[in-house]
Biotite code that builds the C-alpha atoms (Angstrom):
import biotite.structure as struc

atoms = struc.array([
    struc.Atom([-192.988, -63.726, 125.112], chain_id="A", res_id=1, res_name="UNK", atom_name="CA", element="C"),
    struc.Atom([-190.616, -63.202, 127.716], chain_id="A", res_id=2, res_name="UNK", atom_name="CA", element="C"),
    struc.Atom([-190.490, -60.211, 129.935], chain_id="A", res_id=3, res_name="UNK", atom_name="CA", element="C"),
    struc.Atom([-187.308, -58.204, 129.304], chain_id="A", res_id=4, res_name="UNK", atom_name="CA", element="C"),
    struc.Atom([-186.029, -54.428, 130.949], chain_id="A", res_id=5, res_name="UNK", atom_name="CA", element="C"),
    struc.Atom([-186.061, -51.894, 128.367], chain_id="A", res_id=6, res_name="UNK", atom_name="CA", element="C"),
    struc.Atom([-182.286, -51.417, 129.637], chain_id="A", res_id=7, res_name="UNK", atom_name="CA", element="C"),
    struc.Atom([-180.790, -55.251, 128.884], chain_id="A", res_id=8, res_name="UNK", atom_name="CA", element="C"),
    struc.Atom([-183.984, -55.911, 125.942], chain_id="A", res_id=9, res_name="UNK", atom_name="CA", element="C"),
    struc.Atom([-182.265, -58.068, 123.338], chain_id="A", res_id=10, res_name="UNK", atom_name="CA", element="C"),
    struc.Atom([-183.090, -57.122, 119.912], chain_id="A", res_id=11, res_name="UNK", atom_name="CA", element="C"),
    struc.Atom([-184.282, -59.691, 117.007], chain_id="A", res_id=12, res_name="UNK", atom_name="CA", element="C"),
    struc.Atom([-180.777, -59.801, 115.541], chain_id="A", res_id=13, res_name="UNK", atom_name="CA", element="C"),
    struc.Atom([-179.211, -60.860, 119.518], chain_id="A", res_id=14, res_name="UNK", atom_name="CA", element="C"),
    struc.Atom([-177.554, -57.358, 119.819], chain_id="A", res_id=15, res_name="UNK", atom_name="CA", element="C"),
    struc.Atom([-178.184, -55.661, 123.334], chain_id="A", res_id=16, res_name="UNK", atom_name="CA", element="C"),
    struc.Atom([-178.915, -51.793, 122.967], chain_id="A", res_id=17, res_name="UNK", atom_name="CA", element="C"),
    struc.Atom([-176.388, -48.960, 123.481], chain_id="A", res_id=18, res_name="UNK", atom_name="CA", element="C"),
    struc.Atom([-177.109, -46.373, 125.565], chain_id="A", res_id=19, res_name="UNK", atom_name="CA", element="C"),
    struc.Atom([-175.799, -43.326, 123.673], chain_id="A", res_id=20, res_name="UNK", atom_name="CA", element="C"),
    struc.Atom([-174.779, -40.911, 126.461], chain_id="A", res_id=21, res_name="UNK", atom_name="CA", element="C"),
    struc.Atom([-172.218, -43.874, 127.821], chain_id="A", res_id=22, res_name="UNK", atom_name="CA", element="C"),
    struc.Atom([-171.113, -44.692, 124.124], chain_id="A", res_id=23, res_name="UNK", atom_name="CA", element="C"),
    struc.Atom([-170.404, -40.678, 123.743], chain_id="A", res_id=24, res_name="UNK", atom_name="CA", element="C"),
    struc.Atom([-168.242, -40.847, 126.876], chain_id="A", res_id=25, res_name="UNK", atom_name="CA", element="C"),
    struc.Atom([-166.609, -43.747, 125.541], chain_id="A", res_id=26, res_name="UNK", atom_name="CA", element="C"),
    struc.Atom([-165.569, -42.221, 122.796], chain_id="A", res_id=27, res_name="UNK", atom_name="CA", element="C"),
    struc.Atom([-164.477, -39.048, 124.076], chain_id="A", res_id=28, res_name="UNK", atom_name="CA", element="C"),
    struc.Atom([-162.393, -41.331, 126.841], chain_id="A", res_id=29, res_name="UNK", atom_name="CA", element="C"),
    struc.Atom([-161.031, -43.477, 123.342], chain_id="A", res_id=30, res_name="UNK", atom_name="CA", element="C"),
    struc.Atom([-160.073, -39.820, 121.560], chain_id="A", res_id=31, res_name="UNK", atom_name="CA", element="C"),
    struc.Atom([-158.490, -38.520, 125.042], chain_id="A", res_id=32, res_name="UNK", atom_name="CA", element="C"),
    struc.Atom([-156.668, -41.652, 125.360], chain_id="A", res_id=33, res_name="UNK", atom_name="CA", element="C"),
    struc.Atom([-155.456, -41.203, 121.497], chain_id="A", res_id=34, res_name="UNK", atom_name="CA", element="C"),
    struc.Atom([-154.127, -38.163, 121.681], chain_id="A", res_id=35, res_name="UNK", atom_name="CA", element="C"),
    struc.Atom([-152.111, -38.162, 124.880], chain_id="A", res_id=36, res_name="UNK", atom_name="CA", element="C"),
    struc.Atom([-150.647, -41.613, 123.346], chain_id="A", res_id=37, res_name="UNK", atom_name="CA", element="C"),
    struc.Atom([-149.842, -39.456, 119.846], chain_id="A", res_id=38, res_name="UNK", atom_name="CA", element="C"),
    struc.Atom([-148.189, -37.359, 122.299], chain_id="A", res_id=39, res_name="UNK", atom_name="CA", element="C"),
    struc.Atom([-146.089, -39.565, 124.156], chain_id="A", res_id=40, res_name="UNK", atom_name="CA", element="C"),
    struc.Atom([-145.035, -41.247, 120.939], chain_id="A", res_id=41, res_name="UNK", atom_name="CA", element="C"),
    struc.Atom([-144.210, -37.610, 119.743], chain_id="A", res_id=42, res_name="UNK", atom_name="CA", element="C"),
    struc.Atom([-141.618, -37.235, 122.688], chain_id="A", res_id=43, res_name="UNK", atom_name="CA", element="C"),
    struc.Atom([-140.415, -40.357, 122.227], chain_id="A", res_id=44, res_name="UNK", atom_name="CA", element="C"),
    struc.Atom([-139.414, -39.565, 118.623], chain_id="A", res_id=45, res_name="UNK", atom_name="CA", element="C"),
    struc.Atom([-138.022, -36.751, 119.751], chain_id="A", res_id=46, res_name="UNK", atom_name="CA", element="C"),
    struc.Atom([-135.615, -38.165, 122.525], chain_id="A", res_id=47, res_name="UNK", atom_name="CA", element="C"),
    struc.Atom([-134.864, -40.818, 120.200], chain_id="A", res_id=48, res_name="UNK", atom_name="CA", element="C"),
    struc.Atom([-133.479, -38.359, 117.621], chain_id="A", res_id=49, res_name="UNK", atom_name="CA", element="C"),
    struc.Atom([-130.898, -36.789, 119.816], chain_id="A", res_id=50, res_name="UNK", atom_name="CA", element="C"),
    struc.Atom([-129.832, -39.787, 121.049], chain_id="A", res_id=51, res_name="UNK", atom_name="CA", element="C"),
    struc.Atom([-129.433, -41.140, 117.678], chain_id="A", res_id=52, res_name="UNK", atom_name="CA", element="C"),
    struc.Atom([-127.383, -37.901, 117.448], chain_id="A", res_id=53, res_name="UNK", atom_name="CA", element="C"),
    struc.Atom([-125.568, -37.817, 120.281], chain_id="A", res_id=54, res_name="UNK", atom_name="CA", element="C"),
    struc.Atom([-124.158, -41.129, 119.763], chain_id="A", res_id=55, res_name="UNK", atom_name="CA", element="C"),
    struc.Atom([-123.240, -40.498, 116.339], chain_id="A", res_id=56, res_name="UNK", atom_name="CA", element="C"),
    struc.Atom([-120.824, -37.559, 117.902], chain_id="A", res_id=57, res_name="UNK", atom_name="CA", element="C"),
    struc.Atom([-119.897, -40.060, 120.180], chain_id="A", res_id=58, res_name="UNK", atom_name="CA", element="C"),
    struc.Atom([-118.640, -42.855, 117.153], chain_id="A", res_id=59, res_name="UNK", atom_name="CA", element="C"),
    struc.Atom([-117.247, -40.341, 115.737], chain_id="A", res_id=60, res_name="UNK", atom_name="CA", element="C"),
    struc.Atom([-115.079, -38.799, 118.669], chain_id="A", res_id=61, res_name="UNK", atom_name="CA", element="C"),
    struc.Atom([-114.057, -42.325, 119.065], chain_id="A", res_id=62, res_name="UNK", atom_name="CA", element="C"),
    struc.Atom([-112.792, -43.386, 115.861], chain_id="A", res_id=63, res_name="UNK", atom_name="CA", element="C"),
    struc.Atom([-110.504, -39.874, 116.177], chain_id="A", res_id=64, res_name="UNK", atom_name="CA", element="C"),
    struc.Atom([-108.925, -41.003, 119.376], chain_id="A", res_id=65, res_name="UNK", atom_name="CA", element="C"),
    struc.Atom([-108.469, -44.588, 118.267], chain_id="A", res_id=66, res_name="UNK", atom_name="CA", element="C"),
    struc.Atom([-106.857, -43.248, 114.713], chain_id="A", res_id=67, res_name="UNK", atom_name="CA", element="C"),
    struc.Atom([-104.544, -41.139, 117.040], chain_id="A", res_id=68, res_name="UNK", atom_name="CA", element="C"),
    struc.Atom([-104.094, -44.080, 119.220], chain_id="A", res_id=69, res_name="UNK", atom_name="CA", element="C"),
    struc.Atom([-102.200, -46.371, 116.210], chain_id="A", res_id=70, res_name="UNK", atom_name="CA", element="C"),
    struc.Atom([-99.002, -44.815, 116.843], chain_id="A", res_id=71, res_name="UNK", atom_name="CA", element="C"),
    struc.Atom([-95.907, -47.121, 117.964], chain_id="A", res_id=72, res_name="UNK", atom_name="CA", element="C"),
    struc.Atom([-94.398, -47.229, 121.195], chain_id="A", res_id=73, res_name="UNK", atom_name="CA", element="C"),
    struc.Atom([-91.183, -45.736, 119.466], chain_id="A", res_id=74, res_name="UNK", atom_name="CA", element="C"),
    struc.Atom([-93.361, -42.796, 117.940], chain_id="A", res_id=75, res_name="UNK", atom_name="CA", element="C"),
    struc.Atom([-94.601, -42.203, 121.576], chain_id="A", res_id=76, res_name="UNK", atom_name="CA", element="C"),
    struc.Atom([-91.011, -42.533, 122.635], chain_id="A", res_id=77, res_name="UNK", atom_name="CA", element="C"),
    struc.Atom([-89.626, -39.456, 120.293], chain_id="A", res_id=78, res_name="UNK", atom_name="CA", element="C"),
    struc.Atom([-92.718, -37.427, 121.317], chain_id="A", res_id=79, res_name="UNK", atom_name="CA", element="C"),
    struc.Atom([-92.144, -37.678, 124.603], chain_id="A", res_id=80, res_name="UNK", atom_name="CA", element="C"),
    struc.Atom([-88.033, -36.765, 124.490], chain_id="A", res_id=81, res_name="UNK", atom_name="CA", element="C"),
    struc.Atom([-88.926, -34.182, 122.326], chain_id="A", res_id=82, res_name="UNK", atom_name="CA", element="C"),
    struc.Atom([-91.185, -32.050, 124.990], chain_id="A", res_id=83, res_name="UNK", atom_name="CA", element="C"),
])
């Protein structure tokens, strides 16, 4: 049989064993990870919302000005002679 360290031993099945203490910190680094990219995600939702809002005032500020907008250039002609 071949000589193997206890560290990089290869087990009948050809898996290599896990040292548990670096899987834990793994982990804890995967959860971290997790959670401050829920967060960002959470922001981003957020920011998207108002902008979804804010250019939905926007639209509709426009279409008032353009509605006022559809007036001839005789209509602009009375209002102006009658200021």
């Amino acid at each position: 049989m071949i000589k193997q360290r206890n560290y990089k031993k290869v087990t009948k099945f050809g898996k290599r064993r896990v040292n548990l203490f670096e899987l834990e910190q793994r982990v804890t680094a995967l959860e971290q990870s997790t959670r401050r990219q829920s967060r960002v995600n959470g922001h981003q939702i957020r920011v998207n919302n108002s902008t979804d809002l804010l250019l939905d005032m926007l639209e509709e500020k426009i279409d008032a000005l353009l509605q006022r907008q559809n007036r001839t250039f005789l209509q602009w002609l009375l209002w102006k002679l009658s200021k």
